[in-house]
N, C-alpha and C positions, 0 to 999 in steps of 0.2 A: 507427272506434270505434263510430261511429251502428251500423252493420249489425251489430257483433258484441254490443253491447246490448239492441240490439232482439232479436237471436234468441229464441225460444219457450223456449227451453231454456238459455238462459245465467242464471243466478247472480248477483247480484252481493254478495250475503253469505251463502256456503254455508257460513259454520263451519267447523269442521272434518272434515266428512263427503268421506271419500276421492274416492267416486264422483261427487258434485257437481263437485270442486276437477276431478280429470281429465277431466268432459265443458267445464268453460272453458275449459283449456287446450287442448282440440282442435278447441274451436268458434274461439277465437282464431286457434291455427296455420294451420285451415283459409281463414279468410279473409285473411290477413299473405299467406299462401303464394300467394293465387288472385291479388292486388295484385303480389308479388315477381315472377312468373312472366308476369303480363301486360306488365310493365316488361320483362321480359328477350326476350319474343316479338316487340314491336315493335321492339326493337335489334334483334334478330338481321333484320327484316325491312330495316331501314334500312342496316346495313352489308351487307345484299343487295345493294342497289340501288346503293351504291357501287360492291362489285365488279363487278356488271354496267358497271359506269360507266368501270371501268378506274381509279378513284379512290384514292389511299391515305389509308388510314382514320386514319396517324398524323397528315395533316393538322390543323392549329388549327383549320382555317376550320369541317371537319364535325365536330371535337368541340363547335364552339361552337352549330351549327346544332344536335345532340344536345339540347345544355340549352337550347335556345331553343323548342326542340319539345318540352319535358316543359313548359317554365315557363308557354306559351301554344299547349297543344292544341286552342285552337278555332281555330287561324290555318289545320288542315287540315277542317274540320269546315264539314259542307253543310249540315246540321239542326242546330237550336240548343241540341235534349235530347238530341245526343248531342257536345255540344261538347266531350266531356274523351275522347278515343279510350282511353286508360290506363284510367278508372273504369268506360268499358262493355264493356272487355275482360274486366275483373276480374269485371263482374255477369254477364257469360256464362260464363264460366267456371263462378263458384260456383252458376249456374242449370242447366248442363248437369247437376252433381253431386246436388243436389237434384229436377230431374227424373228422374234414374235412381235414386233412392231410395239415395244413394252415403250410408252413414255417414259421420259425420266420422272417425273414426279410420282408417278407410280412404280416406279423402279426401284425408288426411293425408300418407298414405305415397305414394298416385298423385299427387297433387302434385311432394313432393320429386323422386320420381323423374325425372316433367316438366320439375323447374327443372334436375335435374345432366346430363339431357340436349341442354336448350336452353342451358346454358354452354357442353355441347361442340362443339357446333355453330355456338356464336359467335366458338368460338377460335378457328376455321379462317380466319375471316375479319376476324382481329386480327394486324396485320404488328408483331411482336417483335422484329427485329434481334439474334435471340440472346439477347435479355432476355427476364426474367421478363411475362408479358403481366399486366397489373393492371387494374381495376376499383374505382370508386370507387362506393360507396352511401350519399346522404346523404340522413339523415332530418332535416326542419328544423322549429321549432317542438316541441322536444323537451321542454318545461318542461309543457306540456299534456297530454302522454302521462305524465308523470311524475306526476302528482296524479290521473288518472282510476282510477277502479276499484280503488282502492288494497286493500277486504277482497276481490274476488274471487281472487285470486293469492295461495300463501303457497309459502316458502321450500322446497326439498326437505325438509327436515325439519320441514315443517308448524309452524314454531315463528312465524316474519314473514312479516308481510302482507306481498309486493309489486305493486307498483303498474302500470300498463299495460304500460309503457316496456321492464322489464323484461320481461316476457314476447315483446315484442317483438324484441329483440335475443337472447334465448336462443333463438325459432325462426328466427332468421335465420341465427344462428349455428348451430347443430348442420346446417341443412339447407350449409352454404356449407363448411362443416369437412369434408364427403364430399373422397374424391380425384377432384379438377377439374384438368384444364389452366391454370386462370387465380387468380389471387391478388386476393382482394376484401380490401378497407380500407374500414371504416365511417367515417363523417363524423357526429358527432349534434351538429348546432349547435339553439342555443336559450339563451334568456335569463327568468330569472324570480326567481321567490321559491323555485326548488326547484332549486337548482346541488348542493350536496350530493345531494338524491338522483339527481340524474340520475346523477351518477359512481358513487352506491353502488347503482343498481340498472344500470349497466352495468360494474361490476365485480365482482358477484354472477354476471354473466349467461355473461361472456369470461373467469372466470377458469379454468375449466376448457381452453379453449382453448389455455393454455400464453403468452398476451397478453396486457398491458396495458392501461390506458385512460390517455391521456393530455390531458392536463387544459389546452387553448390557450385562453386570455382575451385575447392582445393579436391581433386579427388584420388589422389595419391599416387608415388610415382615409387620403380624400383630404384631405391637410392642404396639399398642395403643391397650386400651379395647374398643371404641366406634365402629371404624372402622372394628375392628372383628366381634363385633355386627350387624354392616351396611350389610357387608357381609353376615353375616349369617341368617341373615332376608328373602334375595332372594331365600332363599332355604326350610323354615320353613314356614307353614300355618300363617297368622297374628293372629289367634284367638291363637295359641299354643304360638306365641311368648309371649304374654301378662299375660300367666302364671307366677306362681310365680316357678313352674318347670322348667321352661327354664330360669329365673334370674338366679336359682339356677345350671343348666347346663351349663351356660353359662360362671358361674364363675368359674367354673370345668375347662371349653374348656382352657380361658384363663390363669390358673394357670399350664398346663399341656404344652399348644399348641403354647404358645407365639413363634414368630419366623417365621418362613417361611412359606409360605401359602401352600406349600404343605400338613403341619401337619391339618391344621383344612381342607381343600380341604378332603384328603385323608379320614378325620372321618366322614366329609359329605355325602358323597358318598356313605359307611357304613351306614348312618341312611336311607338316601334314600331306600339304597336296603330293609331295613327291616319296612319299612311303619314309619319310627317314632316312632316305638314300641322298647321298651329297652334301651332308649340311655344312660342314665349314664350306663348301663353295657356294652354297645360298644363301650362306651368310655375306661372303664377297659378294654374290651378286644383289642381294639387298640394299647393303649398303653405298653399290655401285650405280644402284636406281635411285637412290635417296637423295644421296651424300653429292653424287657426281664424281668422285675418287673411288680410287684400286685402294683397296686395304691389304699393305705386306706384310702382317704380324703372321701367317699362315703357308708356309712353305710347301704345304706337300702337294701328292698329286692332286691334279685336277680333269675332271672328267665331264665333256659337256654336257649342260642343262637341258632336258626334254624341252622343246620348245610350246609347249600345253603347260607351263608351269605356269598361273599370272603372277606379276609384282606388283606390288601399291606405287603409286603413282607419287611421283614430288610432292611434298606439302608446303615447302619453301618458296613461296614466288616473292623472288628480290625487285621484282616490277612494281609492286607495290610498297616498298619503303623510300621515305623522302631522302633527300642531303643529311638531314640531322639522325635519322635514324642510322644512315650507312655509315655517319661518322661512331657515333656511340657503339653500333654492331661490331664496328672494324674493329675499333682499339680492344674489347672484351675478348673477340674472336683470334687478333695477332697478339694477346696478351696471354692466352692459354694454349697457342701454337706454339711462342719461345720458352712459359715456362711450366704447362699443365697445372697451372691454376688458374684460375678464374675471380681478376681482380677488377670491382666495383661492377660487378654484376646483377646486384642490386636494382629494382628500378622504382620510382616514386609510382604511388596508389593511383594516378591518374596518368600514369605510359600505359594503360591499356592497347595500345595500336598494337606494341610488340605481342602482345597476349594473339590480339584478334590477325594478326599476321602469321602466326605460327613459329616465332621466334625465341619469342619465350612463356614460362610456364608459370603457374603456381607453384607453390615449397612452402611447404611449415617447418619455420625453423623457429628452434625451443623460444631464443630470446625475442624475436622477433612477430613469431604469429605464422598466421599466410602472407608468403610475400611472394610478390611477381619477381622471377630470376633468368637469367640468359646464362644457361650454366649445365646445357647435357653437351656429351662431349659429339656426339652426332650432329650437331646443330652448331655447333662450334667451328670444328674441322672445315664443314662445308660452306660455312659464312667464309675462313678465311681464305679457303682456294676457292671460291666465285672472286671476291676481291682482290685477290692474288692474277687470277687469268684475265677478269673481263671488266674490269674498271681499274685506266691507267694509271688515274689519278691515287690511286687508292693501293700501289700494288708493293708485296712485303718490301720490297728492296728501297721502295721510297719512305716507306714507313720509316725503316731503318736508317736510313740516310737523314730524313731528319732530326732524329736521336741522337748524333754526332754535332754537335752548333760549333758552326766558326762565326766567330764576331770580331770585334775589336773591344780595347778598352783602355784608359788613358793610360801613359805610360812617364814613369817617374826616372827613367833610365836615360833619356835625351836632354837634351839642351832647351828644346821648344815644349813651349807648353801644352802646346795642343799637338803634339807628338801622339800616334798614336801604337799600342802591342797587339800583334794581331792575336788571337785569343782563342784554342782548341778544347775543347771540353765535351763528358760526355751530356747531353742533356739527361738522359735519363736513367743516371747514376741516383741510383737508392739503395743506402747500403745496410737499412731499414730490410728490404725486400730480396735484397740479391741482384736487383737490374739494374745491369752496364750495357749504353747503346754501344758504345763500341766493342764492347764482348757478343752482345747478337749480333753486331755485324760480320764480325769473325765467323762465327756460327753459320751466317748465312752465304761466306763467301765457301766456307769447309765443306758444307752440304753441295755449294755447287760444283768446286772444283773435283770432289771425290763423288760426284753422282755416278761415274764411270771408271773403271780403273785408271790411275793417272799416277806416274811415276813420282814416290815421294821426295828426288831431288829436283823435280821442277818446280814444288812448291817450300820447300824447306830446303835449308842451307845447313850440313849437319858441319860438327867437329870434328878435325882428324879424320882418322881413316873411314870412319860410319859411315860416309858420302856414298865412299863405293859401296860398303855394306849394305846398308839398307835404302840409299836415293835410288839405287835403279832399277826396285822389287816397287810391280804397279797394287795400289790401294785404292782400297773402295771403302765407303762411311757406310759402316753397320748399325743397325740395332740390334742388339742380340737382347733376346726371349727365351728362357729355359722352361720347359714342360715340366708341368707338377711332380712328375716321377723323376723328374733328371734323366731322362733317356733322351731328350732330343733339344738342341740348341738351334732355336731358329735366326734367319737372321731378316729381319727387318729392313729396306732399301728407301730410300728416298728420292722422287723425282717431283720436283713441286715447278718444275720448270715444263712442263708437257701440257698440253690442254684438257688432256683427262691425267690429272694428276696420279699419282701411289704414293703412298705412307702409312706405317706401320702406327701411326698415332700422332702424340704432338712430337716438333721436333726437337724440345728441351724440355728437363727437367729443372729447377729453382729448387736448393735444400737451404732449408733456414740456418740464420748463423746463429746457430748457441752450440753448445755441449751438450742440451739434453738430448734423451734416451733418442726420443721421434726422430730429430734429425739426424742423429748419428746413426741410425737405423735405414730411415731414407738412404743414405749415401752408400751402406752397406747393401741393401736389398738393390739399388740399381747397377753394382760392380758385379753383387750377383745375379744381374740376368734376370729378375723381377720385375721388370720395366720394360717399356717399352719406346722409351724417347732413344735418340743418337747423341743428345748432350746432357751431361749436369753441367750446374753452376754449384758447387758446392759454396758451403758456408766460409764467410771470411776464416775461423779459426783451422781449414784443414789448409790451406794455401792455393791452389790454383784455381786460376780464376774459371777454366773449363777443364772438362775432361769428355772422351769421346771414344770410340773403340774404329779400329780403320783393321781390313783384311787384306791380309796384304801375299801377295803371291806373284814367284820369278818369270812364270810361262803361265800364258790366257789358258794355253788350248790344256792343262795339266787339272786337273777342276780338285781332284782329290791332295796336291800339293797343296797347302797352303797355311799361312801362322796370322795369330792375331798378335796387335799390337795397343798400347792404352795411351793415348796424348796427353797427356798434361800440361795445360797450354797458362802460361799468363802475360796478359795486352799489355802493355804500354802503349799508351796513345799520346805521344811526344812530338810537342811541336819542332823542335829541334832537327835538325838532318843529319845534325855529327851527332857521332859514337855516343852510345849513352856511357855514361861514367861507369869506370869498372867498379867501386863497392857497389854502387845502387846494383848495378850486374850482379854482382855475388850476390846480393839481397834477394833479387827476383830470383836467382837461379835456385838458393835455398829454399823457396816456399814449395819449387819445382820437384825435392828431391825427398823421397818416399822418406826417409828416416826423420823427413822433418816435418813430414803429413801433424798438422794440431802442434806443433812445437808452439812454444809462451815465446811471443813478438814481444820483447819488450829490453831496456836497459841491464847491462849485463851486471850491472851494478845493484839489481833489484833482482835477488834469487826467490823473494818470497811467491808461491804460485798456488794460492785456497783450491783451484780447479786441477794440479797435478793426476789426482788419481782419473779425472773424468777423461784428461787428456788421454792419458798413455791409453785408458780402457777403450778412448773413442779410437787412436792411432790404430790397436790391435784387430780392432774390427775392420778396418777398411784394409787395414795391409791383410788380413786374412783372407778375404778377400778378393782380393790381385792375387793373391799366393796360388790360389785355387783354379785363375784364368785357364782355361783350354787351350793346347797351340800356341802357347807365349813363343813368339819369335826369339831365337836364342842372343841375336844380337839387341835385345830389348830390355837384357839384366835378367836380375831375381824376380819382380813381381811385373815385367810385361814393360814396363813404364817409356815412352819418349819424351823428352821435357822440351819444349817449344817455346821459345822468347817472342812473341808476336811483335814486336816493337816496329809504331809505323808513326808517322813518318821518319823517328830516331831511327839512325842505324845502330848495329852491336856487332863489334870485334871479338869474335869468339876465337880466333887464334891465338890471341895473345891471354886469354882467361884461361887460370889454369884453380883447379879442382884437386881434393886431397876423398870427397865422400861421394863418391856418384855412385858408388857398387854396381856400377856396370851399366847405369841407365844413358843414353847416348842422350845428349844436348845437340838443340839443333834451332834458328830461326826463322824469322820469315823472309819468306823471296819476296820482297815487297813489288820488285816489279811483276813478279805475275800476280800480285792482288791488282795491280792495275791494269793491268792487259784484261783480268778476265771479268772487268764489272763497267771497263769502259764502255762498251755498249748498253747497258742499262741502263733505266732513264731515272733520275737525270745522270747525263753519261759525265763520263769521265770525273767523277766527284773524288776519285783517290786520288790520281793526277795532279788536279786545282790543291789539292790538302797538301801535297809534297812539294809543289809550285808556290803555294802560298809561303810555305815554312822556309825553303830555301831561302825566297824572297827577305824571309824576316829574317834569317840569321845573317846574311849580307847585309843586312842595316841592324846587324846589334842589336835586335828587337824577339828574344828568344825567350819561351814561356814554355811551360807546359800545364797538365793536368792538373789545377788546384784540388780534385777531389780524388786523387791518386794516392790508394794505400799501398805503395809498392814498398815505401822505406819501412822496412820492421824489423834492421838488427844494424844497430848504430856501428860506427865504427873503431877500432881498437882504441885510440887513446883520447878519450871525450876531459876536455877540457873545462874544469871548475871554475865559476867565477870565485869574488872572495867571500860571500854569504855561502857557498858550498848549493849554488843552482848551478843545473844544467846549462849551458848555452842553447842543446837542441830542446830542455822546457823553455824558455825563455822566447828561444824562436817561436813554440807552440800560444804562449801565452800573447806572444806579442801578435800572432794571427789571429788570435780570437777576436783583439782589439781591434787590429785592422778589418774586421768580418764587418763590425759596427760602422767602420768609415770608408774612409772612398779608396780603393784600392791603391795600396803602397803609400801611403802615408806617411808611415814606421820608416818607411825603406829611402835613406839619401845616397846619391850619386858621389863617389872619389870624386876630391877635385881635379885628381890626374886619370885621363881617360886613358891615356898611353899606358900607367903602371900596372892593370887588369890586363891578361890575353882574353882571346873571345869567348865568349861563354863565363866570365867571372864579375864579380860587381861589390865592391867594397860596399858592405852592407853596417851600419851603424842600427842598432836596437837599441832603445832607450825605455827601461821598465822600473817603475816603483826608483829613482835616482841613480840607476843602474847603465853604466854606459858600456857593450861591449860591442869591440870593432874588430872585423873580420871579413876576409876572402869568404865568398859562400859563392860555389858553383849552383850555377840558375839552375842546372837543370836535373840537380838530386831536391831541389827545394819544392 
C-alpha cells in the first residue's frame, strides 16, 4: 500500500473525474499483480525442487515447510536488505516495467497473462488424485486494507467510495476467474473496528463471480492441553519433545498461552527463529512484549537474547476502549487476578467492540454455541497491571477498598430515633463463590508487605515465646511451583507495585465450597505445588478463610538457609476496637487448627453428620499434603502451619487465651497498626486509619456493630440454654434474623430499660417468636 501511495500519479481524492479513478485502479492492479505473481514464481520454483527430489507435494511436511517459507523469508536470505525473497521479487518485477517505460494499463494485461501462465505450469507439478487441484490465498490483517484509501476507489457506478481491500480482491479475482487448471479459495482473516466492511467490500468485489463470502468468527482456540501439545509437536524435533524440558515448557506454554492460537503460533515462530536455544526465556520475553510483565513461574538460568530475534508487537491498545469498556474489562480482569477464575465473562452478541479491539474472542461452548468471552489468561493479566499501573482511578488497591462499605444504618440501641450505627461490612461477600472484600484486601496488603523480605514480628503479633522464635526470621510471599518430575520447586514472586510488574500468574486461587471430589482436589493440588497463585481461599467447609506459603529465612546474605512456612489466616473485620470475645476467639482459633481442617460446624447436641466419611477423606488429603511440605520450619509444628487472627479493627488478647490442641502450630495476629502505616499512602489514603477512627468513635458512643455476614461462630458454646418447647435460644436468634432480614433492621431487638445494668459492649436483647418470649444478655459483638 506504501508503494501504491507513494506513486507520482496515484490519487487519493480524485472526485469524480473518470480518468483519475481508472489511472488508481491500474496503478493498484499493477502492483497487487507484480506481489500475486512473485508469490506464485517462487512456488512454482519450490514445487520444482520437489519434483527433482522425487517428493510428493501432497505431503503435510512440504506444505508446512511452504508457509514456513512465506511466514519467515529471511531463514533463506544471505544479505539482510534483501531478507523478504517475496517483496524483492515483487520490486523487480515492477522495476523491469518501469524501466522499459511499460504503461500501467499495459502492465496490467502482461502481468495477468504472466500469472495465468505461471498457474499452468504449477499445475503440472500438483499430484490431484483425480481431484480438483486447489489453492489457498490468504490475505491477513485485512481490517487495515479495509480503512485505507477509502476516497480513492468508488463503486462501478461511481456512486461509493470503496476502500483498499476492495480493490484488492476485485483484481485478484477477475485475474484468477480466467480458465486455469487449478481452483483458488481466498482466506481474508482479520479483526478490528471494520468487520462489516470487510464483508461488504468483499462481497461487492466476488459477487460478480457467481460466489459468496462467508462470514467464520469461531475459529478455534488451544483451550485443551493435549491439542496444544499435538500442535506443538509439528514444529519441535521428536527427540526434544520427549524431554522432560519440554514437559516442563510446555506446562509453561499452557498456563501462559491458553486461548487463541495466535499466542502459542506467535511464541513458535520466536523459538524457530532462535534454533530452539532459550525457550523458557523467549517465553518470558514474549510474554514481556505482550503482556507488559516479567513472568516468575520460571527460576532458572537465563541467558541473553540475540538481538536479531524479532517479537510481535502489542495487540492490546487500551487507547481505544471507552469508560464503559474499562469498567466491565477491569472488574473480569481483577476478578481472575484475586481468584483465577473468570466471572461474567461472557459478553452480549452485539459487544462486538471487545472482539474488534482485541480483548476478547470467540468460544464454543457446548451450552451456549459461539460466544464472544474475555477469558485467556494473557489478556487478563495484562488488562489488570495496565489498570493497576496507569489509570488511578482504576487501580487494585481502590478496587479493593471499595469492596469494604462503611455506611450507617438506623440504630435501635439509643434513646433518639434517628440515632444512627455506624455500619462495616464486606461488600463483596459471596459465600456462593468464595469472595470476601475484606479477605482480598488482606491478600493484597500480604502481597505488599512480603514483596521483600520483612520481619515476621513486624507484621504479626505471635503468642508466648514464638515472638522470638519465628518474629525475627525475615519472610518473603512465595508461590511455589513443582516440576512434573518433582526434581525442582520453583518459587514464584510477586511485585505488582513496579511499573514493569512480575507475577508468576494470578495472585489467588477461589476453591469451591462443597466436599466434592473437584474441590477437594483443588485444594490438595495447590498445597502440592500444582498451582501457581500465592493465595487459596478455600472452601467454607475446610475453615480458614486464606492460606499462603511465606519463605522465611535468619540471614539475607545465607541464600541456601532457609524453611517454609504455611499461613492459615482467618479475617475478622469487626467494627469494635475492644478485644474480641474469648469463645468467638476459641471459635476462630479452631477453624485455624489442622485437626479441625472439614471438622462438622454445628450443635454439639446434633452428632448426626450424612458427609462424615467425605469429611475425614477430604481432611486426609489436605493434611497429607502439608505433611509432605519441603523445609517446614521446625517452629511451625507437624504440617508447617501458622494460624493468623486478622481481626481489624477488633483487637484479640492472645495472652490470656489458652489452648489444650494446637500440636505445635504457633498462633499469632495482626499488627494492625502496620496494616495502617503500610496502605496509608495509597489512594484513597489512610482508609484503615478512618476504619479504626470511625469504630473507636462508635464504641465511645455505645454504637458498636459488626459483620452481619460473618461466619466466624461455628461451635456454640458449653452450656446452651433450652427454652421450654426444647428450641435453641441461638435457633431462635437464627430464626428471629431471618425475620428481621424481611424488616427494617433491629426491629426484634428492644433496649433494657436500665442502660446502667449492661457494661459496654452488652444489650439486653428480648426475641419474641411464634409467643415465645426469651430475655437475655447477648454480647453485640459474637452476634
Amino acid at each position: 500500500m506504501t508503494e501504491i501511495r507513494s506513486h507520482p500519479s496515484f490519487e487519493l481524492s480524485p472526485g469524480l473525474s473518470k480518468s483519475s479513478l481508472q489511472k488508481n485502479e491500474e496503478i493498484a492492479n499493477c502492483q497487487l499483480l507484480a506481489v500475486l505473481l512473485a508469490r506464485f514464481l517462487i512456488l512454482h520454483q519450490f514445487t520444482s525442487a520437489l519434483k527433482r527430489m522425487g517428493a510428493d507435494t501432497r505431503q503435510m511436511e512440504h506444505k508446512r515447510n511452504w508457509v514456513h517459507l512465506q511466514l519467515h523469508p529471511d531463514l533463506l536470505a544471505t544479505d539482510i536488505e534483501q531478507a523478504d525473497i517475496f517483496q524483492g521479487l515483487a520490486h523487480c518485477i515492477t522495476a523491469v516495467l518501469v524501466q522499459n517505460r511499460v504503461a500501467e494499463i499495459s502492465g496490467v494485461a502482461m502481468l495477468k497473462d504472466f500469472v495465468s501462465e505461471t498457474i499452468r505450469r504449477l499445475s503440472r507439478h500438483l499430484v490431484h488424485d483425480n481431484k480438483d487441484k486447489l489453492l489457498f490465498i490468504s490475505i491477513d490483517e485485512c481490517q487495515i486494507a479495509a480503512s485505507e484509501m477509502q476516497g480513492a476507489f468508488l463503486s462501478k457506478e461511481k456512486l461509493t467510495e470503496r476502500p483498499f481491500l476492495r480493490q484488492l480482491a476485485k483484481c485478484f479475482s477477475d485475474v484468477l476467474k480466467r480458465p486455469i487448471s487449478v481452483r483458488i479459495r481466498f482466506i481474508f482473516a482479520g479483526s478490528g473496528h471494520y468487520k462489516n466492511i470487510i464483508l461488504d467490500a468483499l462481497s461487492s468485489a466476488v459477487a460478480k463471480m457467481g460466489v459468496g463470502v462467508e462470514d467464520v468468527t469461531e475459529t478455534g482456540a488451544f483451550d485443551d492441553t493435549k491439542a496444544q501439545l499435538e500442535y506443538m509437536k509439528g514444529f519441535f524435533p521428536p527427540q526434544l519433545c520427549k524431554s522432560a524440558e519440554f514437559t516442563r515448557l510446555h506446562g509453561r506454554i499452557f498456563h501462559w498461552l491458553r486461548g487463541r492460537h495466535r499466542f502459542t503460533a506467535e511464541y513458535i515462530s520466536v523459538v524457530l527463529q532462535n534454533g530452539y536455544n532459550q525457550m523458557h526465556e523467549l517465553l518470558d520475553r514474549y510474554i514481556s512484549e505482550i503482556a507488559q510483565f516479567k513472568p516468575t513461574d520460571f527460576t532458572g538460568a537465563h541467558c541473553d537474547i540475540p538481538d536479531e530475534i524479532r517479537f510481535p508487537i502489542r495487540s492490546l491498545n487500551f487507547n481505544l476502549i471507552d469508560e464503559g469498556m474499562q469498567n466491565r474489562i477491569k472488574e473480569i480482569s481483577y476478578d481472575y487476578l484475586l481468584t483465577s477464575h473468570c466471572t461474567n465473562s461472557y459478553l452480549g452478541s452485539d459487544e462486538t467492540n471487545y472482539i474488534e479491539r482485541g480483548f476478547a474472542r470467540f468460544r464454543r461452548v457446548k451450552e451456549k454455541g459461539v460466544c464472544m468471552t474475555i477469558d485467556e489468561p494473557l489478556v487478563l493479566l495484562a488488562c489488570a497491571m495496565w489498570f493497576n499501573h496507569w489509570k488511578q482511578e482504576h487501580t487494585l488497591y481502590r478496587y479493593l477498598a471499595a469492596n469494604i462499605r462503611v455506611g450507617t444504618r438506623p440504630s435501635s440501641f439509643g434513646n433518639k430515633p434517628d440515632e444512627r450505627v455506624t455500619t462495616f461490612c464486606t461488600q463483596n461477600h459471596q459465600t456462593d463463590s468464595g469472595r470476601n472484600g475484606f479477605e482480598e484486601f488482606i491478600c493484597f496488603y500480604l502481597t505488599k508487605v512480603f514483596q521483600k523480605p520483612k520481619k515476621l514480628g513486624e507484621v504479626f503479633t505471635f503468642k508466648g515465646d514464638t515472638q522470638e522464635k519465628l518474629g525475627n526470621k525475615s519472610a518473603t510471599l512465595v508461590a511455589l511451583n513443582i516440576a512434573e518430575d518433582q526434581s525442582i520447586l520453583y518459587e514464584g514472586r510477586f511485585d505488582i507495585f513496579h511499573p514493569k510488574p512480575s507475577l508468576p500468574g494470578p495472585i489467588g486461587l477461589t476453591v469451591g465450597s462443597s466436599l466434592r471430589e473437584g474441590d477437594v482436589n483443588m485444594m490438595e493440588e495447590w498445597l502440592s505445588f500444582k498451582k501457581h497463585t500465592a493465595f487459596c481461599f478455600p472452601g467454607n467447609p475446610m475453615g480458614p478463610d486464606i492460606m499462603c506459603f511465606l519463605k522465611l529465612k535468619e540471614a539475607e546474605n545465607h541464600d541456601d538457609d532457609f524453611t517454609y512456612i504455611c499461613l492459615a489466616v482467618q479475617c475478622k473485620f469487626y467494627q469494635s476496637v475492644a478485644n474480641l470475645k474469648p469463645s468467638t476467639l476459641r471459635e476462630v482459633v479452631n477453624t485455624l487448627t489442622p485437626r479441625n481442617f472439614f471438622a462438622l460446624r454445628k450443635s454439639k447436641n446434633d452428632t448426626s453428620d450424612p458427609l462424615a466419611h467425605d469429611r475425614a477423606s477430604a481432611q486426609k488429603k489436605v493434611l497429607g499434603a502439608l505433611e509432605k511440605m519441603p523445609r517446614k520450619d521446625p517452629c511451625a509444628g507437624r504440617y508447617g502451619i501458622v494460624r493468623v487472627v486478622c481481626g481489624f479493627p477488633v483487637d484479640l488478647d492472645l495472652d490470656k487465651f489458652e489452648e489444650n490442641t494446637a500440636d505445635g502450630h504457633p498462633l499469632c495476629k495482626l499488627d494492625a497498626q502496620c496494616l495502617i502505616e503500610e496502605t496509608k499512602h495509597l489512594s484513597p489514603t489512610d482508609i484503615c486509619k478512618n476504619i479504626s477512627d470511625m469504630a473507636f468513635e462508635a464504641r465511645r458512643e455505645k454504637k458498636n456493630w459488626v459483620d452481619d455476614s460473618d461466619e466466624a461462630v461455628l461451635w456454640p458454646e458449653e452450656n446452651v440454654d433450652l427454652d421450654s418447647q426444647g428450641t435453641l435460644v441461638r435457633d431462635l436468634i437464627a430464626n428471629s434474623s431471618r425475620e428481621r432480614a424481611k424488616k427494617r433492621p433491629f426491629d426484634d431487638l428492644e433496649d433494657s430499660d436500665d442502660e446502667g445494668s449492661s457494661p459496654l459492649n452488652k444489650r439486653r436483647v428480648t426475641l419474641k417468636d411464634h409467643g415465645i418470649s426469651v430475655t437475655m444478655d447477648m454480647d453485640v459483638d459474637s452476634y
